[in-house]
C-alpha positions in Angstrom: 115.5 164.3 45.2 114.5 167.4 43.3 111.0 169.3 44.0 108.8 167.4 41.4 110.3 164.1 42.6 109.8 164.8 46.4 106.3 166.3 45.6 105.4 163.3 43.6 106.5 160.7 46.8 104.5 163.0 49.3 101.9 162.3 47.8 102.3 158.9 47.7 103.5 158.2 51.4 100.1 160.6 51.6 98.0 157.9 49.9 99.5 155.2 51.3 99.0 157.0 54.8 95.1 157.3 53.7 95.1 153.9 53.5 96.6 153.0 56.4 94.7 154.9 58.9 91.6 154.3 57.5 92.5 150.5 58.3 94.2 151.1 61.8 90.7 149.6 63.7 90.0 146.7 62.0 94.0 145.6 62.2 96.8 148.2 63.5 99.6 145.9 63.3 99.7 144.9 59.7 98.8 148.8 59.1 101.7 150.3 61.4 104.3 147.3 59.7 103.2 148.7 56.3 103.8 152.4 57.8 107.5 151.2 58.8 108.0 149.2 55.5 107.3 152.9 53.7 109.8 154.3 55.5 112.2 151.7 54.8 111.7 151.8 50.9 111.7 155.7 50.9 114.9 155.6 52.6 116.8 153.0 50.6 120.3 152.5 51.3 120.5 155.3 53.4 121.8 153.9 57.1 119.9 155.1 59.8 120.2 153.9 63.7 116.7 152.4 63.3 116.6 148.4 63.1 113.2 147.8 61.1 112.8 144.3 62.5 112.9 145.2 65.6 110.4 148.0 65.2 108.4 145.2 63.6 108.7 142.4 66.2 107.2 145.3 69.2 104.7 146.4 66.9 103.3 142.9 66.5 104.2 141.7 70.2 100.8 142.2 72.3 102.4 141.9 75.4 105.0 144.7 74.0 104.6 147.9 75.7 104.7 149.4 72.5 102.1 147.6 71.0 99.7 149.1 73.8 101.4 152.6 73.2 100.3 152.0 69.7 96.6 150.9 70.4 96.6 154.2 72.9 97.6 156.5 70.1 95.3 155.2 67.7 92.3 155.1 70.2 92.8 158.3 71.3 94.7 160.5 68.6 92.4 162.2 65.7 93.0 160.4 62.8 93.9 163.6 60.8 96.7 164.5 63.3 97.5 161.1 63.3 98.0 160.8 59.6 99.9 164.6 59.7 102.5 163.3 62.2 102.9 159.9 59.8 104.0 162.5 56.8 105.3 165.4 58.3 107.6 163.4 60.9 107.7 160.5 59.7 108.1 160.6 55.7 109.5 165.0 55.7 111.3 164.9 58.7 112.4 161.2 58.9 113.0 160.3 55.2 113.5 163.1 53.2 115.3 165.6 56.1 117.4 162.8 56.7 118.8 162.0 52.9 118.5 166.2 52.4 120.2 167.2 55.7 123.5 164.7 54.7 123.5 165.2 51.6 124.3 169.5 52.5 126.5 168.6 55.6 128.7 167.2 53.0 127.8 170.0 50.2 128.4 173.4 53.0 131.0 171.6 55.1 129.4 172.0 57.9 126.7 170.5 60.9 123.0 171.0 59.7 120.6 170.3 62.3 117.7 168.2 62.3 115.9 170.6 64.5 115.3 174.6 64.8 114.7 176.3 68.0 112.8 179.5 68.3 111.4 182.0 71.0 108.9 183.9 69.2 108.1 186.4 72.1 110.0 186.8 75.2 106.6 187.8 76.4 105.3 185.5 78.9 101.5 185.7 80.9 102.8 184.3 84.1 105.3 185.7 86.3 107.0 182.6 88.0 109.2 183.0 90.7 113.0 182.7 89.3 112.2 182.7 85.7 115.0 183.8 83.7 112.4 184.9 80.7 111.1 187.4 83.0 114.6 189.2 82.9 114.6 189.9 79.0 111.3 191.6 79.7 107.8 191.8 77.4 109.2 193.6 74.1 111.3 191.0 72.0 109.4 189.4 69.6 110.0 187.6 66.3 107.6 189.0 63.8 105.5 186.5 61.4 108.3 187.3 58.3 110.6 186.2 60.2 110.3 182.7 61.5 108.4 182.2 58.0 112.2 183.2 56.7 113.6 180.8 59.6 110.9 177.9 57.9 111.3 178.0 54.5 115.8 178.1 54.6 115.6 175.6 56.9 113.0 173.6 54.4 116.0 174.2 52.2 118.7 171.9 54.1 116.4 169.6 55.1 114.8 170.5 58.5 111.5 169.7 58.9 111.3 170.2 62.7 110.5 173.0 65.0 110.5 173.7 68.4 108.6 176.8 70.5 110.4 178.0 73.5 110.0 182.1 75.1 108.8 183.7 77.3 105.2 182.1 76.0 104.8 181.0 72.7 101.2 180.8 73.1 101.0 184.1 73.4 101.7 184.2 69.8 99.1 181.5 68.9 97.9 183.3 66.2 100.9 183.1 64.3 102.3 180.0 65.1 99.2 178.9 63.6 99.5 180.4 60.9 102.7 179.7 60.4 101.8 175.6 60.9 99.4 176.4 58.3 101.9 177.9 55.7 104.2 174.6 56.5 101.9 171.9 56.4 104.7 169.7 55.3 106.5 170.4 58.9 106.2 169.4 62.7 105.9 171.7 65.1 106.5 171.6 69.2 105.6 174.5 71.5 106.8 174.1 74.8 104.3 176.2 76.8 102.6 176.5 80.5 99.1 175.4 79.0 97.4 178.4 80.7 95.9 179.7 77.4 94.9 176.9 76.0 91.3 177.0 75.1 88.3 175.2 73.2 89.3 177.9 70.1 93.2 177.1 70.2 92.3 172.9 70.4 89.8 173.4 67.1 92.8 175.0 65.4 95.2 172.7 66.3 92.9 169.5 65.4 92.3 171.6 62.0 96.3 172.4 61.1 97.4 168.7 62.9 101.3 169.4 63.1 101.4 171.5 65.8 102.2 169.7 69.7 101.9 171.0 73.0 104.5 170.2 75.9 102.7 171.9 79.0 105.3 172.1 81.6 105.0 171.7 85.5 106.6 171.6 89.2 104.2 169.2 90.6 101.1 169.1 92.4 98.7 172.3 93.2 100.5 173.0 96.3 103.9 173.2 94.8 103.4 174.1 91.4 101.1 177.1 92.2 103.7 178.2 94.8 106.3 179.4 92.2 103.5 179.8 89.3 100.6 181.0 90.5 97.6 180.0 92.5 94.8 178.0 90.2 97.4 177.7 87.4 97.7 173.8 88.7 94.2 173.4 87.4 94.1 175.5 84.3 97.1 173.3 83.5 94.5 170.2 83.9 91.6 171.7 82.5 93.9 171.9 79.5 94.8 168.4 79.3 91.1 167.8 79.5 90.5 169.8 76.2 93.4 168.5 74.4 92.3 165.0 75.3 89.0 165.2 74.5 90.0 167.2 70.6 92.5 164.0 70.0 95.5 165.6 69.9 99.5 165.1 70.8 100.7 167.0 74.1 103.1 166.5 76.5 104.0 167.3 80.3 106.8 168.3 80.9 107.5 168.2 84.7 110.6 170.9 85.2 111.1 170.3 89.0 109.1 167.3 89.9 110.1 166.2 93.4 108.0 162.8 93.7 109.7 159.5 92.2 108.0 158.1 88.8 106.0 154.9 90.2 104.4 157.1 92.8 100.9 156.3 92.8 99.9 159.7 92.5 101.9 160.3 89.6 100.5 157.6 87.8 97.3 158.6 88.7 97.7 162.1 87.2 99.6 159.9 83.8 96.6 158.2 83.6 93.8 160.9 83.8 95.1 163.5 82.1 96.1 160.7 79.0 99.4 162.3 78.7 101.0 160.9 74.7 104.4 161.7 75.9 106.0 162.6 79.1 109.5 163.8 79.6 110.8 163.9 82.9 113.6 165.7 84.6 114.5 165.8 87.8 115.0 168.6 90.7 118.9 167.5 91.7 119.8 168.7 88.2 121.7 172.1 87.3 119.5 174.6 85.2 121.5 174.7 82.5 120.7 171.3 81.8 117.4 171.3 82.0 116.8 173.8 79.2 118.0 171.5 77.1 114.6 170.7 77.1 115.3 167.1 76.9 114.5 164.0 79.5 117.6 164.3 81.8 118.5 162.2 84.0 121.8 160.5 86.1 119.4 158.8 88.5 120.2 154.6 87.2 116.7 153.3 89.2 114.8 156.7 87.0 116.5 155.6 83.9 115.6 152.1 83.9 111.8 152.7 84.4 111.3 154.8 81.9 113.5 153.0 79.1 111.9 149.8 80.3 108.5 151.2 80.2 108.7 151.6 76.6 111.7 150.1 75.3 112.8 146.2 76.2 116.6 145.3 77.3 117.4 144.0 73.8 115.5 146.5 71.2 118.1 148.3 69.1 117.4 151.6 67.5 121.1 151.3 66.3 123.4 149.8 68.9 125.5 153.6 68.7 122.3 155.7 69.6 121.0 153.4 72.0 124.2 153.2 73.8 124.8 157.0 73.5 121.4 157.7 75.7 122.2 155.2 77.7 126.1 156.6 78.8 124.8 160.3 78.6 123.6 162.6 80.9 120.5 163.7 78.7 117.9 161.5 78.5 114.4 161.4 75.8 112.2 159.1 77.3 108.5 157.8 76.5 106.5 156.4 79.0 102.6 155.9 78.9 
């Protein structure tokens, strides 16, 4: 697909996205099938390890986890973000990165990821206990010119996905944003410790709508603030609070959480705070796992709450993926 052709079907998957969201109250399921059929005919014969009728069949299904997922994100999500993570994940980074991405793994002869990770300051306002991003110190930074560089090549072969790790990324905010706001067309994840978020930083984010939060965390006040810092347990709510109430994606991202998942009190803090996605690791595992920065887990009783949380025994995203997660050590998990 050449520019003027991918231009032209952005803006189409955007007006068909305008369409859909301003119908998502009166019936979400017919609107959130029509979302899936876009993808579907955008894709065409390219195979993906997504079964469409199975998407379908949970979208419609009431008693479907899913389904309620669904209803929470659309209740809760502003429907500018909402309609921002439909395009730039789902019809950039879904459809077109896909079919782009292939298509120069077979032109270069080599892998081309679907996703770019990049510190933009090993600076850091906290000073945990056992960091490692406290041993590269305050002075490496990535200056504005050069993630935009990192952006726009990796537009080039198809990535429209970026993650945020340091140090702090937030304590670049400014840029990132301004960065998000040069990319429209991309997705953006920060992982961060949700200490500077503020009322400013939630009106920029609902204004650019494809930048996401993952606020990380030990645990509770009394064990989080022990390697953190006292009262940073409750800035880390307070933030949650302000992202909730703007309408916007976050996540928590619980580092070294040492209660189990049903835990009342776990629930409890799922539940107030309104967390959209949670990923979960867990304290028996090495470090160097962890910073994968994805749901890891080789607890069996963990795994199966969370992937039947979401996710029922039979529902295929592609028998090969699903089965991958399922045998790995690495786990991506979305829970309510």
């Amino acid at each position: 697909m050449g520019n003027l052709g991918h231009q032209a079907a952005r803006l189409a998957a955007s007006k068909i996205c305008d369409n859909i969201v301003k119908g998502l109250c009166k019936d979400p399921e017919t609107e959130v099938v029509k979302l899936i059929d876009m993808w579907q005919k955008f894709m065409g014969d390219e195979k993906i390890d997504l079964n469409y009728d199975s998407a379908r069949k949970m979208i419609c299904d009431k008693d479907c986890t899913l389904n309620k997922y669904m209803h929470r994100l659309i209740n809760e999500i502003d429907p500018h973000v909402l309609k921002t993570i439909a395009l730039n994940l789902g019809f950039e980074a879904f459809v077109y990165g896909t079919k782009t991405i292939r298509k120069n793994r077979e032109k270069y002869g080599c892998n081309v990821p679907w996703l770019i990770l990049m510190d933009p300051t090993s600076a850091c306002n906290l000073h945990c206990t056992g960091c490692w991003a406290a041993e590269y110190g305050h002075k490496l930074n990535l200056t504005f010119d050069e993630m935009d560089k990192v952006v726009t090549q990796g537009k080039e072969l198809g990535v429209y996905l970026y993650m945020f790790t340091g140090g702090e990324p937030l304590v670049r905010k400014a840029d990132l944003v301004k960065l998000c706001e040069k990319h429209s067309d991309c997705a953006f994840l920060a992982f961060t410790n949700g200490t500077l978020v503020d009322e400013a930083f939630c009106a920029d984010l609902k204004r650019i709508g494809n930048l996401y939060l993952a606020i990380s965390l030990e645990g509770f006040s009394e064990v989080n603030d022990l390697r953190r810092g006292t009262g940073v347990f409750a800035k880390v709510m307070h933030a949650m609070d302000l992202l909730k109430e703007n309408g916007l994606v976050f996540a928590l991202f619980p580092v070294l959480f040492p209660h189990p998942p049903s835990t009342p009190a776990v629930i409890a803090i799922i539940n107030t705070a309104a967390i959209i996605f949670l990923f979960i690791s867990f304290p028996f595992l090495r470090r160097s796992l962890r910073i994968t920065g994805l749901c890891i887990s080789t607890n069996p009783v963990c795994e199966k709450f969370y992937f039947s949380h979401l996710f029922p025994p039979d529902f295929k995203f592609g028998k090969s993926r699903f089965e991958r997660w399922n045998s790995s050590s690495c786990k991506l998990s979305f829970t309510m």
